[in-house]
LOBAMAR-304587 format. One record per residue (C-alpha): residue number from 1; x, y, z. Coordinates in steps of 0.2 Angstrom, whole numbers, m for minus. Example, Ala and Ser with C-alpha at 12.3 -4.5 7.8 and 13.67 -1.06 7.14 Angstrom:
REM residues 2
DOZA   i  east north    up
DOZA   1    62   m22    39
DOZA   2    68    m5    36
REM end
This chain:
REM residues 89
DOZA   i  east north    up
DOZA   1    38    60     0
DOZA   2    23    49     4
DOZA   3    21    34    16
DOZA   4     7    24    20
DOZA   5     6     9    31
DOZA   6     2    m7    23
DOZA   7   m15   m11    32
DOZA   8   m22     6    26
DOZA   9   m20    m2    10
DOZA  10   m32   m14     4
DOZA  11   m36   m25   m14
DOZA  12   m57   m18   m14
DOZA  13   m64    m3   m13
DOZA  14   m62     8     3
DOZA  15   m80    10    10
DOZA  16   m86    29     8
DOZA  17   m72    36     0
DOZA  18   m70    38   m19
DOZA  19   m58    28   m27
DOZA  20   m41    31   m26
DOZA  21   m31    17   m35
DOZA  22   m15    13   m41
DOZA  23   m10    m1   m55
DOZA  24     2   m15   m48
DOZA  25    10   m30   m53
DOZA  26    12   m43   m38
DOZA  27    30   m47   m35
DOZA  28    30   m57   m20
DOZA  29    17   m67    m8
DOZA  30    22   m70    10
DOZA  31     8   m80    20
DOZA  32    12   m78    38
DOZA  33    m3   m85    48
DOZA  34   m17   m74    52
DOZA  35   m11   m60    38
DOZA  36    m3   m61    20
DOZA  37    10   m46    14
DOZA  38     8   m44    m3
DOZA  39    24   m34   m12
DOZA  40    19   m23   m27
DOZA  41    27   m13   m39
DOZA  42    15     0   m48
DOZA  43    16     6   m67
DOZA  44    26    22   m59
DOZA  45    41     9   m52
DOZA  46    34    13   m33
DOZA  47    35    m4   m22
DOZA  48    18    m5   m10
DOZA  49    17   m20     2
DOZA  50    m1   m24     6
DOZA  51    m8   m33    24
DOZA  52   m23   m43    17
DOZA  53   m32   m59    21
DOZA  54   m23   m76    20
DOZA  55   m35   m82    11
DOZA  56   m35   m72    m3
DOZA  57   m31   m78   m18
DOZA  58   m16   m70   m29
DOZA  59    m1   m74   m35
DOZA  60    17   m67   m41
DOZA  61    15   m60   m58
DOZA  62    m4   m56   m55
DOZA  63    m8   m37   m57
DOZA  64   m20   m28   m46
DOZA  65   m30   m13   m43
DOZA  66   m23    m7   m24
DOZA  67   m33     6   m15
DOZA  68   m27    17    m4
DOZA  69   m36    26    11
DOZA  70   m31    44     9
DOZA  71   m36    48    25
DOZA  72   m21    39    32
DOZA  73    m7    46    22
DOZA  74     7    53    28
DOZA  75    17    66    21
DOZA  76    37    67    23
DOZA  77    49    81    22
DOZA  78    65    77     7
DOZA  79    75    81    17
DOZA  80    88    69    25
DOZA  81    77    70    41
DOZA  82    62    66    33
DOZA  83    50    72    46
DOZA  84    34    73    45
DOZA  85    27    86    37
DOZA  86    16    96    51
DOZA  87    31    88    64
DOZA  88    38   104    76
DOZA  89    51    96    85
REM end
């Protein structure tokens, strides 16, 4: 399994790395003050929530291109635990 936390998630390219981009269709926009969350699904049925700027312009319906910084993923275990992979205890 395979988290990411929506700020590590952006709508342009992620400076110095190459692109890593999934297909998504906006499903919901909630403004709240300083930030926008932005609620994708992607062609593949995943949902992605997306922290990005209140003042960017999108909309429900709308379909996007969401980059991803690979270097903050983070792999979980299928387990029922789900720990993360590299986790010891």
């Amino acid at each position: 399994m395979l988290g990411i936390r929506p700020e590590h998630l952006s709508l342009s390219p992620i400076q110095g790395q190459a692109e890593n981009v999934i297909k998504a269709k906006v499903e919901l926009v909630e403004p709240l003050g300083a930030i926008k969350y932005i609620y994708f699904t992607s062609t593949d049925g995943n949902k992605l929530v997306v922290d990005a700027s209140p003042h960017l312009d999108v909309h429900s319906g709308d379909i996007a291109r969401v980059h991803l910084d690979v270097e903050q993923l983070h792999f979980f275990g299928s387990d029922e635990m789900g720990k993360s992979i590299g986790d010891t205890q």
